[in-house]
Each structure stands twice: as structure tokens, then as C-alpha cells.
N, C-alpha and C positions, 0 to 999 in steps of 0.2 A: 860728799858733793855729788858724785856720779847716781847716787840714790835720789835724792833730790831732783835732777833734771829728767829721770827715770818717769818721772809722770808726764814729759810733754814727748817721749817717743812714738807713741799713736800717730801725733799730729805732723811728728820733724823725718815722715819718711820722704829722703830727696834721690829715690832709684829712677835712674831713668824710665819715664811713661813709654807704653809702647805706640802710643798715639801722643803727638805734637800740635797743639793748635794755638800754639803762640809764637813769642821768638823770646830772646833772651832776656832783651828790655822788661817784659812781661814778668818774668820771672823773678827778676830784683824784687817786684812788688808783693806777685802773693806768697812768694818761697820764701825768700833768704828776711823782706822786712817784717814778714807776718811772725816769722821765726825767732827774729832777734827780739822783736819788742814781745814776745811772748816767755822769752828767756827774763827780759828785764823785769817784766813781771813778777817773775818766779822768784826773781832776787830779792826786790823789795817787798816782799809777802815774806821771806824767811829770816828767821830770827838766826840761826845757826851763824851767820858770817859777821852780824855785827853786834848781836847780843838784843839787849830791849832797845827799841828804837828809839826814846824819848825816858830818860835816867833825871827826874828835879832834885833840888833839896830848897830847902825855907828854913830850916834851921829852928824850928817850931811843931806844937806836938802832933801836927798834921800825918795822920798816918802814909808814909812816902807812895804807896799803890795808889792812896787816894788824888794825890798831887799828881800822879805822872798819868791817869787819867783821864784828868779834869785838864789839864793840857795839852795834854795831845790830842781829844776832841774839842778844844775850841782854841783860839790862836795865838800862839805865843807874841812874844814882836821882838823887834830890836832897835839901839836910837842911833838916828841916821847921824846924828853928829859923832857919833864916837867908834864912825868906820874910819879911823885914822893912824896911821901905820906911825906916825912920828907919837903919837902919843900910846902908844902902843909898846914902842919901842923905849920911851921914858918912864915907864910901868905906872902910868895915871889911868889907864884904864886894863880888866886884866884878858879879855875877850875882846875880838871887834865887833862891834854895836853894842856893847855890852860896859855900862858903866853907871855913874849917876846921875839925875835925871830930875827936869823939873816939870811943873805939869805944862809949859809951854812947847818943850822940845818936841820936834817931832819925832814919830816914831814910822819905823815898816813895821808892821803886820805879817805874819806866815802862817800861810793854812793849806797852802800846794802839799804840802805833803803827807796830809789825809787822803787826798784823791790819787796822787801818783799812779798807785794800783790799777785803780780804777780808771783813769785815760789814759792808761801804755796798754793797757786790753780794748779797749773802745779803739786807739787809735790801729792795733794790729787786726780787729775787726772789718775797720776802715780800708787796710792795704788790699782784704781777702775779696771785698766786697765788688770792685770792678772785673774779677777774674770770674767770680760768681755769674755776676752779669753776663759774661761772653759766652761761658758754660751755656748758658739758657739761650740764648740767642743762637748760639752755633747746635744744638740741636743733637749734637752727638754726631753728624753728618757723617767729617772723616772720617770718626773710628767705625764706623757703621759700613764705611766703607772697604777700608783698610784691616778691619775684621775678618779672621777667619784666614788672612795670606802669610800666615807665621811660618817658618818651614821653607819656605820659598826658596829659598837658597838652594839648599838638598833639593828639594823637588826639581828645581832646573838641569840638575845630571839625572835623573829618574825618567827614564825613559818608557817605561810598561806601562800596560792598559789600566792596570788597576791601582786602588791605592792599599796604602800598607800605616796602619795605627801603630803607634807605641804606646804604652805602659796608658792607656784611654785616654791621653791626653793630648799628643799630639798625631798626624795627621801628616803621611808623604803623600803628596796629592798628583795624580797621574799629570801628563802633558793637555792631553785632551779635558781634565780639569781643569788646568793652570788657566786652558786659554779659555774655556767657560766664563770662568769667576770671572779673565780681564773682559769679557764682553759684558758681562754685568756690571761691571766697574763702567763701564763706557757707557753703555745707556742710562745708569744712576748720573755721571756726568752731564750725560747731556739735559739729562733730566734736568739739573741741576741751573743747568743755563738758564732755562724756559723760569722757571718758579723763585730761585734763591739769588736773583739780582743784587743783591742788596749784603751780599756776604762779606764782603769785603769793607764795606762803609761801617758796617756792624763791629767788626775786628777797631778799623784805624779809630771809631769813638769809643770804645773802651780802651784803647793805647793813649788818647785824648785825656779821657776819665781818668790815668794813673797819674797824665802831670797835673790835674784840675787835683786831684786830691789829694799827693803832695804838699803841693802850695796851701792849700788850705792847712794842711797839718802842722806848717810851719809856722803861720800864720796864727790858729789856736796854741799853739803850743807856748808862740812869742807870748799870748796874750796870758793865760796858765803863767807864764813867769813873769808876771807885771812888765813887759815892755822887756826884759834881759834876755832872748833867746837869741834874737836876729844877729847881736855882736859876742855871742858866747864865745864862739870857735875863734873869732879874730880877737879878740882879749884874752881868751886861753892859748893861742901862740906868740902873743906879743909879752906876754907874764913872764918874769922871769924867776917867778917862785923861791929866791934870795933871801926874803924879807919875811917878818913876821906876820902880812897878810895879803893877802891874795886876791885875785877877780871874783875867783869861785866863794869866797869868804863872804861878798858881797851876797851872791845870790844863793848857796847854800850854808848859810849860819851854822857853824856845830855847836855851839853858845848862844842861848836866845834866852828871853825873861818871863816870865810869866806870873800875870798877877791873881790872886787867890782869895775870895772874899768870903767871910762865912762871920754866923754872931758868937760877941763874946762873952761872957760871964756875965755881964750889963747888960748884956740885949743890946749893946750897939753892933755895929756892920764891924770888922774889923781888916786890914787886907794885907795878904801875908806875899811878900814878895818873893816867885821864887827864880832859879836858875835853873836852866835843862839844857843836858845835854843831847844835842839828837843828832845822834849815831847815827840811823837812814841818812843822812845828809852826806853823809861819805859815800854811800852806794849811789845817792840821786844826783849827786856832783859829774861822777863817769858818766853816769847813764847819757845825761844830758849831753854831756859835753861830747860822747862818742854820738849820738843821734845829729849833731849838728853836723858833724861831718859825713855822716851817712844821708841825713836827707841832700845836701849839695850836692854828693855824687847823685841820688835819685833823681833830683830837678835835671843835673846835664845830662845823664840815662836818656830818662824821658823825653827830654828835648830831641837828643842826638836819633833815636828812634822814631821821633814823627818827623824831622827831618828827612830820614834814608824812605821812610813812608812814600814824604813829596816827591821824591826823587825815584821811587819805584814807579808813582802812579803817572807821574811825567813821561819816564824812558821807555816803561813795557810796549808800548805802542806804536815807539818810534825810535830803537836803537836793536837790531837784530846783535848785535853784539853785545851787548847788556845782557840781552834773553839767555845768552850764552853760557855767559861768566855767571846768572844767578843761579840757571839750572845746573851746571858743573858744580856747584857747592852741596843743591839738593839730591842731584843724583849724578855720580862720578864716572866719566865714562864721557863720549861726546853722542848727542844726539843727533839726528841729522840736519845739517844746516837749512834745508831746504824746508823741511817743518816748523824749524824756529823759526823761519820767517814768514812761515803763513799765522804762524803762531802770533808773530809781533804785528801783521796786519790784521788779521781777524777777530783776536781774541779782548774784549774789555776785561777792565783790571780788575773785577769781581771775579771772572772766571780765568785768568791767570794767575790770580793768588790764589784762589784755590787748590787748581793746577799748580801751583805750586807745593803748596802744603800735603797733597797728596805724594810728591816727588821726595818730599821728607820721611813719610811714614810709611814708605812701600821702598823693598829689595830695589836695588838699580835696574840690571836685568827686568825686572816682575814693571817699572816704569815705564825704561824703552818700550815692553811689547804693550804695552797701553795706550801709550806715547803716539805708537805707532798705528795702533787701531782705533784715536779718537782722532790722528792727522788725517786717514786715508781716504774718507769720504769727502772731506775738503780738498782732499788734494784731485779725487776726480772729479770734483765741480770743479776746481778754478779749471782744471786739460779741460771740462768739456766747455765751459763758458769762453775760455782760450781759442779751441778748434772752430766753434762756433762765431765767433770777433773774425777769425783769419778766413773763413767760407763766406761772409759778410761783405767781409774785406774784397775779396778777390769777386765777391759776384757785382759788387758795385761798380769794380773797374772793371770787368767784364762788358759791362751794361753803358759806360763811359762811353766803352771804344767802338761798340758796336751802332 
């Protein structure tokens, strides 16, 4: 088994990035779902766990390779009247859907599980594709930023003029480096304000893009299973799997019929009925039925994520203590209160998310002094615009009294 899932390790590496440019909600989507339905893939593409997917017989000199071919690419069916557990249980029929048959009865038809493969790979394409998008959009910014301050920790007790490499790969960077880079970090910032307005908006519609696409997956998916997806999970916990037939019975068949035509001795059409069994229907039953309850948690995810979104873009502007409690998560340690609140007046929510996201992927320490050298020139505009209001102030009453 362990050799088998051995070809999707390239793709299932989950070490933490040294650069963060999303949040956790994110990452349900292109990590963990991109992952799982690429696993399910792998399941229903291998023969090792259930044998041949689709085993007929006809009872006639039909060579059996030929029969389990000609079935499994085109559709078997089943007859809807003989999903019936009480006749099931009286041994009148010996399969559910599975009995005899007139040409009036109706039947279900199966061909979902020709495709299976092929739309659990299409749809883990779909999960990767909004992550795609932000990648492009965000530009590389942060780590372009955040680039090159590895080390940072040790550098902060390093106190000499020079620096000192290890083994070529890493880099103790003197003091009068450290503070280099953070002024380069601060003008790239502000740089950032001027040009890349728009950073933040670009983020919260690809977090948008993950419930839109979702919904839709579940939505194709219901449709892939003729109408049976939407009440899977709530019929697979209300089942009480007791009986001789089941929810899943209904919608993955391990017994189905299939009809076989070819000419006979006569030259007439002749048509050979046969029975198959299909094994895949055991692995597409779980799959299924675990994706139902994984897309539900994805929809509240997502939900709950553009949620805390409104609620970021609501309070950054207008709760100095919010600014507090978000930045004590990104960088541990307290900042100065008197920043964060120029911070909570000054700053729109494009460049405080950023600002934020930068406090994610930089040292605490290596933040504060950033922190502190992208507050400071705001902090001597607002004293001197201050000083200025209070000289105003007093020349006007000056001029009152006089």
C-alpha cells in the first residue's frame, strides 16, 4: 500500500512554508482537499485492493474478458422496482435492483463510474486553482520581502561589525545589517502603499473563490450522482445498516445487469443477459460518502473565514484593541500602544493586512524594529501637525484678546 501512495509524495509535501500568504481556511482547500481527492484517485485507478473492478457472467460461450469490457465501457443498469429490502429478504429477488424484468419496468442506468477517476482529478484541480490565482496576484511580494532575514534570531545577540557565513548557506548578519534590510523592508512597504492598493481585496476574492468553488463542486457532484449526493451523509447516518439493504446500495450497486447483443448462428441479433459485479462500488461508496462530509466542513470553513474577513475589515480602523489582540498572535510580544493606534487611524485595510502578514513571516524582535521604523515618521507628522494646531491655537487667542 505504502508503495502505491509513494507516487503522490512530490506533490503531499505539507512542511511548513517559510513564507505564509494565506491563513488556515486557505489551506483546507489547496492542501489537505487537493490531497485527499488525489489519494481517492489513486484508490479507484488501483486494482490491488478490490481486484478487477467489474467481474460479469452470462452463462453462455461469451468469452468472460469480452463481457466485462463491453460493460464496463458502456452502462450497466438496475430495475428500480426491485430496490426492495422486504423482497429481498423473502429471497424473490437475489441482488437489490437486481431481478426479473419486463420491457416496461423502469430501470436506473450506471456509467458514473467510468468517470469517477477522471472528476476526483478534475475536481482536486479545481480546489488548487483559486490558490493558483492568489500566487499570481500576490506577486511573490512578501517573500521578496521576508527574503534573505533567516537567521534573524542569532543575529539579534550578534553584536560585531561584520558578518559570519556558515557551511554557504546561511548568513549571521551584523546589527548595522539587520537595521539595513529593516529600512529596506520599510521603503519596499511604503512603496507598497503607493502602487499595491488593491492587495488585500485580491486575498479576500480568492477566500470568496474557495466557497464559490465548493459550492459548485457539490452541486456537480450532486448532479454526477443523478440527484443522490445532496442527502448522502444524512441517509448514511440515519441507516442503520441491520437489514439486507442499504442507502448506499441504492446509489452504489455492487450487483448490476447488463445486456449483451451480438449475431447468432442465424444471422439474427441475439441478447445475452448478463450479471456484474462491481467491486469499485465498494471503494466509490466511502469515497463518496467521506467527501460529503468533508465538503460541509469546507462550506462552514469557508463561510466562517469570509466571516472573520468582515469583521477584520470592519474593526482594523476602528478598535485599537482588536489591532492588539490580532498582532499579539502574529508577532508575540506587546507592541507599542501608541503605534497601534496610529496604526488603527491611519492605516486602510489593504496595508494592514499586509502589515499583517508581514508580522507572520518575520522574527518578532526583526517586526518590532520595523514596526517601529515604519510608525516613526508618522509619529513625527502627527507631534508636528499637533504642535502646529496648539501655536494656531494660542495665536488665535492671542489675537482674541488683544
Amino acid at each position: 500500500m505504502l508503495n502505491t501512495f509513494s507516487v503522490l509524495k512530490p506533490h503531499l509535501k505539507f512542511k511548513n512554508s517559510f513564507v505564509s500568504i494565506d491563513n488556515l481556511a486557505f489551506k483546507f482547500h489547496y492542501r489537505a482537499t487537493f490531497a485527499i481527492l488525489l489519494v481517492c484517485t489513486l484508490l479507484v485507478t488501483s486494482r490491488q485492493y478490490v481486484g478487477e473492478h467489474i467481474r460479469c457472467i452470462t452463462g453462455s460461450s461469451i468469452p468472460e474478458h469480452v463481457i466485462n469490457t463491453f460493460c464496463f465501457f458502456t452502462t450497466t443498469f438496475t430495475v428500480i422496482k426491485h430496490f426492495n429490502e422486504t423482497l429481498l429478504q423473502d429471497s424473490s429477488v437475489p441482488h437489490p435492483g437486481v431481478g426479473h424484468m419486463i420491457n416496461e419496468d423502469p430501470v436506473k442506468y450506471h456509467a458514473y463510474y467510468q468517470w469517477v477517476p477522471f472528476v476526483l482529478f478534475l475536481q482536486a484541480l479545481m480546489f488548487y486553482f483559486p490558490h493558483y490565482i492568489w500566487k499570481t496576484m500576490e506577486g511573490g511580494k512578501i517573500r521578496k520581502l521576508a527574503d534573505g532575514l533567516r537567521m534573524v534570531e542569532l543575529s539579534h545577540y550578534y553584536k560585531e561589525n561584520n558578518s559570519v557565513t556558515f557551511d554557504t548557506k546561511y548568513t549571521l548578519h551584523s546589527k548595522s545589517e539587520i537595521d539595513k534590510k529593516i529600512l529596506q523592508v520599510r521603503n519596499a512597504f511604503e512603496r507598497h502603499r503607493i502602487i499595491n492598493h488593491l492587495w488585500a481585496f485580491k486575498l479576500v476574492f480568492c477566500e470568496f473563490l474557495n466557497l464559490i468553488n465548493v459550492l459548485i463542486q457539490v452541486r456537480y457532484t450532486n448532479k454526477f450522482l443523478s440527484g443522490r449526493f445532496y442527502h448522502l451523509g444524512i441517509d448514511f447516518i440515519n441507516e442503520d445498516f441491520d437489514g439486507t439493504m442499504d442507502v448506499l446500495d441504492t446509489v452504489f450497486p455492487k450487483v448490476t445487469k447488463c445486456h449483451f447483443h451480438k449475431y447468432g448462428h442465424s444471422g439474427t441479433i441475439q441478447k445475452h443477459d448478463a450479471l456484474c459485479v462491481m467491486a469499485l462500488n465498494v471503494i466509490n461508496e466511502k469515497i463518496f460518502s467521506f467527501l460529503w462530509f468533508w465538503y460541509g466542513i469546507l462550506v462552514l470553513v469557508s463561510i466562517c473565514a469570509l466571516i472573520w474577513r468582515i469583521q477584520t475589515y470592519w474593526l482594523h480602523g476602528r478598535s485599537t484593541r482588536f489591532n492588539e489582540i490580532v498582532f499579539s498572535f502574529a508577532c508575540p510580544g506587546n507592541l507599542s500602544k501608541s503605534d497601534i493606534g496610529i496604526l488603527t487611524r491611519q492605516y486602510k485595510f489593504s496595508d494592514w493586512l499586509f502589515l499583517y502578514y508581514l508580522a507572520r513571516n518575520m522574527d518578532a524582535h526583526l517586526f518590532k524594529s520595523l514596526f517601529r521604523c515604519i510608525m516613526t515618521p508618522i509619529v513625527d507628522v502627527e507631534a508636528t501637525l499637533t504642535s502646529k494646531l496648539i501655536e494656531d491655537s494660542q495665536y488665535n487667542e492671542n489675537a482674541r484678546e488683544n
